[in-house]
N, CA and C atoms as a LAMMPS dump frame, in Angstrom:
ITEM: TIMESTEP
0
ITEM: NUMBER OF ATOMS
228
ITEM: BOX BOUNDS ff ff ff
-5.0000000000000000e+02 5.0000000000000000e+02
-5.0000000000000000e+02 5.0000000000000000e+02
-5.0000000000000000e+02 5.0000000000000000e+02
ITEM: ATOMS id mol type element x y z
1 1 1 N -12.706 -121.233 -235.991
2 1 2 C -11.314 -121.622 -235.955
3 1 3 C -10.592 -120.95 -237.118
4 2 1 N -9.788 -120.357 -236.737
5 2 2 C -8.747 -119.589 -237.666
6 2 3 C -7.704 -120.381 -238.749
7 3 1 N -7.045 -120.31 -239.493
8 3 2 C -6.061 -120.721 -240.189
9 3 3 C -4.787 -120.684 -238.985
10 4 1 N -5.032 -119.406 -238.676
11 4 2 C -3.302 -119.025 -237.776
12 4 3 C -3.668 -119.876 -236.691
13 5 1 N -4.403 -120.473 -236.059
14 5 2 C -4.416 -121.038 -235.036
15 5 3 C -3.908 -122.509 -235.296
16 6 1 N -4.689 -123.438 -235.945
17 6 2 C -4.26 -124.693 -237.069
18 6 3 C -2.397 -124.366 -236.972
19 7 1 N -2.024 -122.876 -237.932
20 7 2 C -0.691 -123.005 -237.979
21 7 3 C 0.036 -122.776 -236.789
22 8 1 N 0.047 -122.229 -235.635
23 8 2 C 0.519 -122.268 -234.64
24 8 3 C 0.11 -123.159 -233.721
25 9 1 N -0.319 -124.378 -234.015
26 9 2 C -0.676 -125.102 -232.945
27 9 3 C 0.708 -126.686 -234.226
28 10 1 N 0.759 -126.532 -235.294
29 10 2 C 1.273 -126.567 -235.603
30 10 3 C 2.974 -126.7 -235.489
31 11 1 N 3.283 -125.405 -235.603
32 11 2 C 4.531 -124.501 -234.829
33 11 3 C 4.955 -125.316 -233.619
34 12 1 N 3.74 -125.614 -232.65
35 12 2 C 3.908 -125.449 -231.291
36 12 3 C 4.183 -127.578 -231.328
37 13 1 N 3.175 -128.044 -231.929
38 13 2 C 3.565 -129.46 -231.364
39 13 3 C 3.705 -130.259 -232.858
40 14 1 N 5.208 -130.299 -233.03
41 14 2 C 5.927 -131.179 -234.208
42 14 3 C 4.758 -132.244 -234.563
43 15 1 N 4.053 -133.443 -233.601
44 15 2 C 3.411 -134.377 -233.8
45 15 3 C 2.19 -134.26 -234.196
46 16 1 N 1.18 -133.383 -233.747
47 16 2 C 0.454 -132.418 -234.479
48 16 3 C 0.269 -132.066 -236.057
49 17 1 N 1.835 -131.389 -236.256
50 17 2 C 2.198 -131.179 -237.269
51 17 3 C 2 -132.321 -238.983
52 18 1 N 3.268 -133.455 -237.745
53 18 2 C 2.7 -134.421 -238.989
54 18 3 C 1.654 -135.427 -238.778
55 19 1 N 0.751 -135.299 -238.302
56 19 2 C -0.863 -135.62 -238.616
57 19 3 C -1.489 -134.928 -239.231
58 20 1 N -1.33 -133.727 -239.539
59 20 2 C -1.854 -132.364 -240.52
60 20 3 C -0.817 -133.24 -241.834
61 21 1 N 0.17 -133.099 -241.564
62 21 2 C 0.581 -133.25 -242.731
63 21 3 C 0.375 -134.871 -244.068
64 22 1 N 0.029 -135.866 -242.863
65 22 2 C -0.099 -137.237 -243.119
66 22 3 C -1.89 -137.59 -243.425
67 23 1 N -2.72 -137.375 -242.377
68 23 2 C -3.868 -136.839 -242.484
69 23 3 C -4.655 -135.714 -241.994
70 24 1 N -4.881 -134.982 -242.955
71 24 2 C -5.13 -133.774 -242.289
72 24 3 C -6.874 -133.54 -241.989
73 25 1 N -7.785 -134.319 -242.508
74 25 2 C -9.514 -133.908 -241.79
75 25 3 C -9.248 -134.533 -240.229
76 26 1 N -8.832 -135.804 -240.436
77 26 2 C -8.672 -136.565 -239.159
78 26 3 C -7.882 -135.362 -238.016
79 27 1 N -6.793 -134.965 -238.778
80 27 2 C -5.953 -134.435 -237.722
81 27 3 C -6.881 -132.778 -237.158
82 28 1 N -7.724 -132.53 -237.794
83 28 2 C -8.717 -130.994 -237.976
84 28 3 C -9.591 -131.571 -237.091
85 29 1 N -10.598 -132.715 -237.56
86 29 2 C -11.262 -133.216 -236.304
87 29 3 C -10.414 -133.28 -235.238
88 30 1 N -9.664 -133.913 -235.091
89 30 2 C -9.458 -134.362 -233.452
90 30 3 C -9.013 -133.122 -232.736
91 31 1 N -8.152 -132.383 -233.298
92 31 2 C -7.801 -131.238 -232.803
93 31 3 C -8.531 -130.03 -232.633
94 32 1 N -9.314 -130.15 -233.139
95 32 2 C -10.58 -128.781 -233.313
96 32 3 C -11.837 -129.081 -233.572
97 33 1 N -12.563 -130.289 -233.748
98 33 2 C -13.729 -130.598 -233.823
99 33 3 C -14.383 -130.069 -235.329
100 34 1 N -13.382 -129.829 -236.633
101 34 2 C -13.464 -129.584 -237.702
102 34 3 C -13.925 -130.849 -238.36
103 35 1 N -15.328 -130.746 -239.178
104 35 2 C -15.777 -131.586 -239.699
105 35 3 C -16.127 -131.298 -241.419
106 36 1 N -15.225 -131.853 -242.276
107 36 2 C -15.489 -131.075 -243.293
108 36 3 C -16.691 -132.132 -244.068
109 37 1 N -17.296 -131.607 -245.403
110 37 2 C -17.93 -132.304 -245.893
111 37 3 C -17.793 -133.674 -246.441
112 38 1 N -18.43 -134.661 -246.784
113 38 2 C -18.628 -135.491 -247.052
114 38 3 C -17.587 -135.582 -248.841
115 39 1 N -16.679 -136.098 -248.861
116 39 2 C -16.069 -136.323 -250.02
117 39 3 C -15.32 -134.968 -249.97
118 40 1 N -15.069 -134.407 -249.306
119 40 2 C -14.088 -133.486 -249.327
120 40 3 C -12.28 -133.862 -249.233
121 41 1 N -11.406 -133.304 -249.748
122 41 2 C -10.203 -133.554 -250.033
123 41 3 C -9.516 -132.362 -249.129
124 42 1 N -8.475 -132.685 -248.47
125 42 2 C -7.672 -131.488 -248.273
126 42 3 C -6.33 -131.796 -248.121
127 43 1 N -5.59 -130.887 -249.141
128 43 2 C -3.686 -131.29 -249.413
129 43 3 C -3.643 -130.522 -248.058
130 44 1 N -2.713 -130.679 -247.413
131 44 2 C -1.338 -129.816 -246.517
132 44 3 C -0.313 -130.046 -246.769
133 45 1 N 0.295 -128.763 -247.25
134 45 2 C 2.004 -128.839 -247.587
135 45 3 C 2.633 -127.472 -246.539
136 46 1 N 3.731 -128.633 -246.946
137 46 2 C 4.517 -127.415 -245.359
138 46 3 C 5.476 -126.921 -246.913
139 47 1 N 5.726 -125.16 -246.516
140 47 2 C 6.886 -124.124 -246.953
141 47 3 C 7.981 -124.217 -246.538
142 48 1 N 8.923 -124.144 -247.703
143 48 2 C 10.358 -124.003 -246.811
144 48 3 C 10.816 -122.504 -247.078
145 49 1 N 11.663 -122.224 -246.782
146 49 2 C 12.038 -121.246 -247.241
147 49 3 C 12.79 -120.616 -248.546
148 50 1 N 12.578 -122.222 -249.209
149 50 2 C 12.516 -121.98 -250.545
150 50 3 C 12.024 -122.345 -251.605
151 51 1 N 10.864 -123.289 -250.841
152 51 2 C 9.857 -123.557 -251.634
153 51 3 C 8.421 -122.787 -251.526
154 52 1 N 7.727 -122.233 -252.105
155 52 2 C 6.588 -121.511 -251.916
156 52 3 C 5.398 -122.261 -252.6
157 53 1 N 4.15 -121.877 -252.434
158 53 2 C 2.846 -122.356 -252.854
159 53 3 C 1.718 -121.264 -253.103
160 54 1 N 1.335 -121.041 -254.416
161 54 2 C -0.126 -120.389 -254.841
162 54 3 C -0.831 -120.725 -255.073
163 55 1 N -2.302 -120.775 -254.581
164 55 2 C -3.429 -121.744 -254.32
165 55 3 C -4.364 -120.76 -255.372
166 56 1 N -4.783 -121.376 -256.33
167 56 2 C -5.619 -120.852 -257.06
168 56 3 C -7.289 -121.353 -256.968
169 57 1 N -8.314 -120.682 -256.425
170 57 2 C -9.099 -121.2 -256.142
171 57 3 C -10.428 -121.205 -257.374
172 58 1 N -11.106 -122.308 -257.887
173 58 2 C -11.696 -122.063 -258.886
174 58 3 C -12.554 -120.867 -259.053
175 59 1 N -12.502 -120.443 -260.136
176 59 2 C -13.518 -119.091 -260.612
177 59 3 C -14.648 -119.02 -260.339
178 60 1 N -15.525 -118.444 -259.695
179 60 2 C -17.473 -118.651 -259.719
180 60 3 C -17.732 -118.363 -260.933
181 61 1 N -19.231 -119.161 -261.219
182 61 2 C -19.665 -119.001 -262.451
183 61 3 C -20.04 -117.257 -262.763
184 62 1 N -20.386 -116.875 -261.971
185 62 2 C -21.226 -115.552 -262.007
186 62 3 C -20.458 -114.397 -261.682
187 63 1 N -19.236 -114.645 -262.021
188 63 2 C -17.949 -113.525 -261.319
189 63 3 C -17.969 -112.352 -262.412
190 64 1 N -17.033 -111.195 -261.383
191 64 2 C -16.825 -110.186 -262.449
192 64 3 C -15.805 -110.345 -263.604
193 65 1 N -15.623 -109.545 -264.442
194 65 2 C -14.309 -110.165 -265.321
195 65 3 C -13.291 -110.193 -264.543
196 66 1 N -12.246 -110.939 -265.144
197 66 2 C -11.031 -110.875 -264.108
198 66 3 C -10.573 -108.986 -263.497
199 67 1 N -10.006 -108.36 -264.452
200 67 2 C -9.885 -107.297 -264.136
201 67 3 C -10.655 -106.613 -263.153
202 68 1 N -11.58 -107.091 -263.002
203 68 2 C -12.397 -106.567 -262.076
204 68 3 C -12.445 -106.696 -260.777
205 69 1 N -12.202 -108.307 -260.959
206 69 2 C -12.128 -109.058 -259.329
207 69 3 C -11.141 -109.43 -259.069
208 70 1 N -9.995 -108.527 -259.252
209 70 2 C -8.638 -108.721 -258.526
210 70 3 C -9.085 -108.411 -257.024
211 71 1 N -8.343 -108.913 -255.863
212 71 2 C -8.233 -108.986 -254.196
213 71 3 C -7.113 -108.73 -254.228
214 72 1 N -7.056 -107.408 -253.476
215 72 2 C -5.169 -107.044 -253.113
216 72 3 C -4.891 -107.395 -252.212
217 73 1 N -3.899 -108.082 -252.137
218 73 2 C -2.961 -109.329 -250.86
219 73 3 C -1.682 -108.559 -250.748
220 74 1 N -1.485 -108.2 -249.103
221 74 2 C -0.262 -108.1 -248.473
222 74 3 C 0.858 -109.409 -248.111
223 75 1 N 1.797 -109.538 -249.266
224 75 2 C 2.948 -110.942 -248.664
225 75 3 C 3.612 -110.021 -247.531
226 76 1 N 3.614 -111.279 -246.557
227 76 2 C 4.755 -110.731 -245.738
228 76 3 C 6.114 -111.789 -245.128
């Protein structure tokens, strides 16, 4: 299961939407049979078009230096 799918299913049914947004494993299970781990947390925030969000994901212990392990990302 994709991200873009989640968001266009999303898109597609408002009510959907805010069950992702109100509870979102519940709303992943029922809708996709997404079962995340045990004590797992997951925020969903909706963008506006003028609010934005950067998700910083923690560092691995065993990583390269930063400089190193930059990932180049296309915004669009």
């Amino acid at each position: 299961m994709s991200v873009a799918a989640i968001v266009n299913k999303a898109w597609a049914e408002p009510e959907f939407k805010q069950q992702l947004l109100d509870n979102p494993l519940q709303a992943l299970k029922q809708a996709f049979g997404i079962t995340m781990p045990e004590g797992s947390n997951l925020k969903v925030v909706e963008e506006t078009t003028t609010s934005h969000y950067l998700v910083i994901p923690p560092r691995p212990e065993n990583s390269l230096p930063v400089e190193g392990n930059v990932r180049k990302y296309t915004w669009v």
